[in-house]
C-alpha positions as CSV (number, residue, x, y, z in Angstrom):
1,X,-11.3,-15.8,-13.6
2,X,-12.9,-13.0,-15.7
3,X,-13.0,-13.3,-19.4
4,X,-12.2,-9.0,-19.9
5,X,-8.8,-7.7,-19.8
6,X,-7.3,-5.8,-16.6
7,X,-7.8,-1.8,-17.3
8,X,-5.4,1.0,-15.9
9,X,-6.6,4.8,-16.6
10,X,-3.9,7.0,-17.4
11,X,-4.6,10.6,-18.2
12,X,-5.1,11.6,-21.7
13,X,-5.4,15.1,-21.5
14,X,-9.5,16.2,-20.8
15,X,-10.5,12.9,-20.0
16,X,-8.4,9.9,-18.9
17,X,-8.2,6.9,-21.1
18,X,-8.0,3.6,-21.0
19,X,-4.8,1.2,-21.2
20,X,-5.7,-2.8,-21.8
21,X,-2.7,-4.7,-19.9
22,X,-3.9,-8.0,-21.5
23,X,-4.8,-11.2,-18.9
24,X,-7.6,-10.9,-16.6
25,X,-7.3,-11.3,-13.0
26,X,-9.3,-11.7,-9.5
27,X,-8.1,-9.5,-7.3
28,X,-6.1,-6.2,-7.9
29,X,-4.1,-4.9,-4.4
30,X,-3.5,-1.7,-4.6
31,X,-0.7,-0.7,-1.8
32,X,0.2,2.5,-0.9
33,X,3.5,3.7,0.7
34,X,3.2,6.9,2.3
35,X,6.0,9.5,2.6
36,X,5.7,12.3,4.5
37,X,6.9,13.6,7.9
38,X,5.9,10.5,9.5
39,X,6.6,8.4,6.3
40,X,9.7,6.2,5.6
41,X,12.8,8.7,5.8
42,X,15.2,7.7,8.5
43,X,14.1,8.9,11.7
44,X,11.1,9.2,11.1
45,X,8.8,7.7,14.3
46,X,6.4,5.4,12.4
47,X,6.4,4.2,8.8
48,X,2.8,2.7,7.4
49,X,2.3,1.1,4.2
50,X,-1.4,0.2,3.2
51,X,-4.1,0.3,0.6
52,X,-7.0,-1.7,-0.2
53,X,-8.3,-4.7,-2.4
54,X,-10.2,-4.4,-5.5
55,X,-11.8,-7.5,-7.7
56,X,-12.2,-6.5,-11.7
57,X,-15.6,-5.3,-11.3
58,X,-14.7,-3.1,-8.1
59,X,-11.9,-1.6,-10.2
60,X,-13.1,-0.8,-12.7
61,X,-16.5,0.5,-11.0
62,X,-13.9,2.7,-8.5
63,X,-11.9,4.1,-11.4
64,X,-14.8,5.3,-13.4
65,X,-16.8,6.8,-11.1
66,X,-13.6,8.9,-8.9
67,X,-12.4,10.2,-12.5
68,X,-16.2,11.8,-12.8
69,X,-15.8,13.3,-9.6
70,X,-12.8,15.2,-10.0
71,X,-12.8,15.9,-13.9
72,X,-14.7,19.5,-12.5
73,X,-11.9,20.0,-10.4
74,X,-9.0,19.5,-13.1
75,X,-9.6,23.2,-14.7
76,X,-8.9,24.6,-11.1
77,X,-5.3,22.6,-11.1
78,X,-6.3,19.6,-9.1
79,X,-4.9,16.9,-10.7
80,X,-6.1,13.9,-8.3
81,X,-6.5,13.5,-4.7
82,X,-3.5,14.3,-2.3
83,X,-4.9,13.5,1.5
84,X,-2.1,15.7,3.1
85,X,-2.4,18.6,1.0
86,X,-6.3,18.4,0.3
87,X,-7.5,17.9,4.6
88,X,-5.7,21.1,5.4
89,X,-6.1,22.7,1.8
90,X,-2.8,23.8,1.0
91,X,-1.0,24.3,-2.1
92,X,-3.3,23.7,-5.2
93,X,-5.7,22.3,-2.6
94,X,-5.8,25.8,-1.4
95,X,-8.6,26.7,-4.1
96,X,-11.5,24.7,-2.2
97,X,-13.5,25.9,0.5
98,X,-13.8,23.9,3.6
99,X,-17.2,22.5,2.2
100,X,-16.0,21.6,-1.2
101,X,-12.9,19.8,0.8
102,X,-15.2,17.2,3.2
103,X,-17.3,16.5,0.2
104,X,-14.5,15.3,-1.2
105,X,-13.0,12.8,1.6
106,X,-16.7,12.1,2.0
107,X,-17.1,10.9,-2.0
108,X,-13.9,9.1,-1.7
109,X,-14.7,7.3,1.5
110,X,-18.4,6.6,0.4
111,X,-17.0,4.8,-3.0
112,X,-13.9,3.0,-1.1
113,X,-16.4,1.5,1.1
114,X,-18.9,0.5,-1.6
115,X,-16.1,-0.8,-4.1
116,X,-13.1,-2.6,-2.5
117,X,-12.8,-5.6,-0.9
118,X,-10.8,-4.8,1.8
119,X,-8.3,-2.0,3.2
120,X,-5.3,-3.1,5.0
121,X,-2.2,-1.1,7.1
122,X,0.8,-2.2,8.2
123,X,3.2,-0.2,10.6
124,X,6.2,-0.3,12.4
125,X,8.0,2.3,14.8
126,X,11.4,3.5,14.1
127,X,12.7,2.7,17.7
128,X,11.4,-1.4,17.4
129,X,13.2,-1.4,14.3
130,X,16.5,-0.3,14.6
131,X,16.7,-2.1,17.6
132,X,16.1,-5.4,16.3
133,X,18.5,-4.6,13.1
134,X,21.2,-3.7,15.3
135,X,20.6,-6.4,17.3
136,X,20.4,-9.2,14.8
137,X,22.2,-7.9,11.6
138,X,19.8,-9.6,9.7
139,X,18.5,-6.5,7.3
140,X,19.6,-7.6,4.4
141,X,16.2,-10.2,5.2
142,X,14.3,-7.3,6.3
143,X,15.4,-4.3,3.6
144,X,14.3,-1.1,4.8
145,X,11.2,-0.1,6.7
146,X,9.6,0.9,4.1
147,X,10.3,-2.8,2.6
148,X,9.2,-4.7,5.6
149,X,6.0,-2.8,5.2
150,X,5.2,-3.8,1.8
151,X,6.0,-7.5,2.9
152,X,4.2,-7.7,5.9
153,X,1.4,-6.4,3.5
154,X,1.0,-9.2,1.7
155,X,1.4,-11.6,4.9
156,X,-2.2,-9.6,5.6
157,X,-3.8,-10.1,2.2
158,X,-2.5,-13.9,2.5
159,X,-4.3,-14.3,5.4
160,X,-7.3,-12.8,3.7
161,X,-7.2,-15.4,1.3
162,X,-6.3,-18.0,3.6
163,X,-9.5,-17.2,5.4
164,X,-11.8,-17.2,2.2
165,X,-10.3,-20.2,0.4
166,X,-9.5,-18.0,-2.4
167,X,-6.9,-19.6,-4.9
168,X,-7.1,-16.9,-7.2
169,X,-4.3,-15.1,-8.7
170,X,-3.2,-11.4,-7.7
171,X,-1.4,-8.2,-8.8
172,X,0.5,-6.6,-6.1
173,X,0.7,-2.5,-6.9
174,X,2.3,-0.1,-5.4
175,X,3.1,3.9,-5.5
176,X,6.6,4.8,-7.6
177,X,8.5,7.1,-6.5
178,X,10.1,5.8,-2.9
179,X,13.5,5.2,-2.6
180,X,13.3,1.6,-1.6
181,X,11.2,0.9,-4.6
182,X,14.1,-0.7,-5.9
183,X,15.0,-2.7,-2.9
184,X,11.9,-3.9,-2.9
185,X,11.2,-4.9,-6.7
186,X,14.0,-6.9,-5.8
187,X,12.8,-8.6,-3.1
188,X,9.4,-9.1,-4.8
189,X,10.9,-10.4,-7.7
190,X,12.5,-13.2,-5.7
191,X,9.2,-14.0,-4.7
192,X,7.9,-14.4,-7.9
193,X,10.7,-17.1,-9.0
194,X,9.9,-18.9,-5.4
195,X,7.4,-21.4,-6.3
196,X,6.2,-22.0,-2.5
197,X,5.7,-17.7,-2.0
198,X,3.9,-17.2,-5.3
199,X,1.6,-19.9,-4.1
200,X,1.3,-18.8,-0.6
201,X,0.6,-15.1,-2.1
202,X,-1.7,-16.1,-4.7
203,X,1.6,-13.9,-6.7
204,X,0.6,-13.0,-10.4
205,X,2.5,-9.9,-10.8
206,X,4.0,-6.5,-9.3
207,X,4.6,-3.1,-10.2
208,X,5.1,0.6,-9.3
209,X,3.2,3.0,-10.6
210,X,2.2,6.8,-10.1
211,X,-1.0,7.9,-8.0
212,X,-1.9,10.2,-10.7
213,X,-2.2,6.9,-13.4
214,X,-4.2,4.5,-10.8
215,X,-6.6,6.3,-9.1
216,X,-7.1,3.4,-6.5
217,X,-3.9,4.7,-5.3
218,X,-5.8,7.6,-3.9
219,X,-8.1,5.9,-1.7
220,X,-5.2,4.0,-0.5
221,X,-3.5,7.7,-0.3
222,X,-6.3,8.7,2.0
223,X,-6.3,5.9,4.3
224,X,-2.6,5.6,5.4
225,X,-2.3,9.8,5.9
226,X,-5.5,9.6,8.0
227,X,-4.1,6.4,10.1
228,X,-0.7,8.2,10.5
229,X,-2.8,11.1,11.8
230,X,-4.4,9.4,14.3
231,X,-0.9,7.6,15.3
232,X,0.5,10.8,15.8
233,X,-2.4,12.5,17.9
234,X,-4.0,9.5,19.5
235,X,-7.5,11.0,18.7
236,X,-9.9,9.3,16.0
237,X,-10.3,11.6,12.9
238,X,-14.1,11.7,12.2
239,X,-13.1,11.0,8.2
240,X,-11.3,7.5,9.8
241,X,-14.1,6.9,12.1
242,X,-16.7,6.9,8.7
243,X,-14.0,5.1,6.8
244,X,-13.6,2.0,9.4
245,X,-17.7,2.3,10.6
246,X,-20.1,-0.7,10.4
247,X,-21.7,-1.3,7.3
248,X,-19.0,-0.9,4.9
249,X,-15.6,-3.2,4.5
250,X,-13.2,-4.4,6.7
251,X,-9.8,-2.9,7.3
252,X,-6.9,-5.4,8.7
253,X,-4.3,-3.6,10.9
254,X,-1.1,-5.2,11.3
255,X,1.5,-3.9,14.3
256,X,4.9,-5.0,13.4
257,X,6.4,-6.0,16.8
258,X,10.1,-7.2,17.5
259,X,8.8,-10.7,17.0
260,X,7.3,-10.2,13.7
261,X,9.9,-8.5,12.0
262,X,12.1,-11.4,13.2
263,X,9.5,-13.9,11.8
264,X,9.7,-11.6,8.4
265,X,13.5,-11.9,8.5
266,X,13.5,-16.1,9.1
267,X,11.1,-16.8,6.1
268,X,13.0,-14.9,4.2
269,X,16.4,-16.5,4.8
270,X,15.0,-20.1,4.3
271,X,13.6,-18.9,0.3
272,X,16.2,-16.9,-0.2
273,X,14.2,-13.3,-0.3
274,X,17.5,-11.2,0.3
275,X,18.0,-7.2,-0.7
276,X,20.3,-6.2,-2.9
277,X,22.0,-3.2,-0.7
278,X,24.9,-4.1,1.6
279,X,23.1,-3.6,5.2
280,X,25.9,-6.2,6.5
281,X,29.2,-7.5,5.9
282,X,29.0,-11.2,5.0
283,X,31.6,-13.5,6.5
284,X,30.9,-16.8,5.6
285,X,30.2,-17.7,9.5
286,X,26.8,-18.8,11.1
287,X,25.3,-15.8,13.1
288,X,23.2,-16.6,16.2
289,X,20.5,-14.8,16.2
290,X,18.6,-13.5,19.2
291,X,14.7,-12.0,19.7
């Protein structure tokens, strides 16, 4: 464990500052719902949820030197990086040329690759999941799509750790804002009192917090739009292709399949990991449950 206290930047006006949480840690995840067109409103075809990993020292070094890159860009009323408005420069975006816009993605990608750990997506398609809800009636194990997501997100970072024999402790963040963030503090919280999941998800703590305060958020920001991009048009941006290229670190896909979100929903009813919106009516009577 490192001796210095965990450090989140929140903007202080001209210059962001610094805010001591108190404790020290060995990994920070940083996990990043996104929520646009192809997001996690109802209908829409695929919802993603993914981010990267950060140690202290990668943190830190990722927060210091992204807040130097877009300080210059603050007086033009950039604020921090937003993948979906900046790649097609709309809205305050709309202020950069096309060169000052791939210098950015490049910057962000070069210092992602050099800092982090690891990057991480999870995904599932609308279609696969309703069908299995409907199915099963087992969503109050599941929560929404946006929730299975987040959990399925630590299933990848457990298996990171699994892999590495690391017995660390880590901080699970994640974007405010969604409106399942509440269904899934929930859900997260139940892990936290589960003495078997905090183990098996080296679980220290959680929390939700705006892009604009953690700027790791942004990297995880620009990963999941470009992965949703290339979902949608089956053709490899070349911004992905330098992000997932040799030579840097590895990124962890995870399709959520009919059999996985099953898997999600049995672990879950033998600790106990329930939501707290009525998805189904309980009667009292053992369900059979079908794949």
């Amino acid at each position: 464990m490192f001796p210095e206290p965990f450090v989140l930047w929140i903007d202080g006006g001209e210059r962001p500052v610094p805010l001591f949480l108190g404790g020290s840690f060995d990994l920070c995840v940083i996990l990043k719902a996104c929520c646009d067109e192809t997001g996690t409103h109802a209908g829409a075809p695929i919802t993603c949820m993914g981010g990267y990993v950060f140690d202290e020292d990668g943190e830190k070094d990722f927060t210091s030197e992204w807040v130097k890159v877009m300080q210059p860009f603050k007086s033009r009323g950039i604020d921090f990086f937003h993948a979906s408005k900046c790649y097609p420069r709309k809205g305050e975006f709309s202020v950069l040329s096309d060169t000052e816009r791939d210098a950015l993605f490049t910057a962000l990608i070069t210092l992602t690759r050099r800092t982090g750990k690891f990057g991480m997506v999870s995904w599932i398609k609308d279609s696969v999941f309703n069908e299995v809800v409907q199915r099963n009636k087992f969503q109050t194990f599941t929560g929404s799509k946006y929730t299975v997501c987040a959990l399925r997100s630590l299933g990848l970072v457990k298996q990171w750790a699994d892999e590495h024999n690391f017995d660390g402790k880590i901080i699970y963040l994640f974007e405010s804002g969604n409106e399942y963030q509440g269904e899934a503090d929930t859900m997260m919280e139940i892990i936290r009192k589960t003495p078997q999941l905090r183990k098996d998800f080296r679980y220290d703590d959680h929390d939700f917090i705006k892009k604009r305060l953690l700027p790791p958020l942004q990297a995880a920001d620009m990963f999941v739009w470009l992965f949703q991009k290339w979902s949608a048009e089956r053709k490899q941006d070349p911004f992905l292709r330098d992000l997932l290229s040799d030579g840097g670190i590895p990124h962890f896909r995870q399709h959520i399949t009919d059999i996985s979100l099953w898997m999600l929903a049995f672990m879950n009813m033998q600790h106990g990991v329930r939501s707290k919106r009525k998805y189904e009516s309980q009667t009292g009577k053992v369900r059979k449950y079908s794949v």
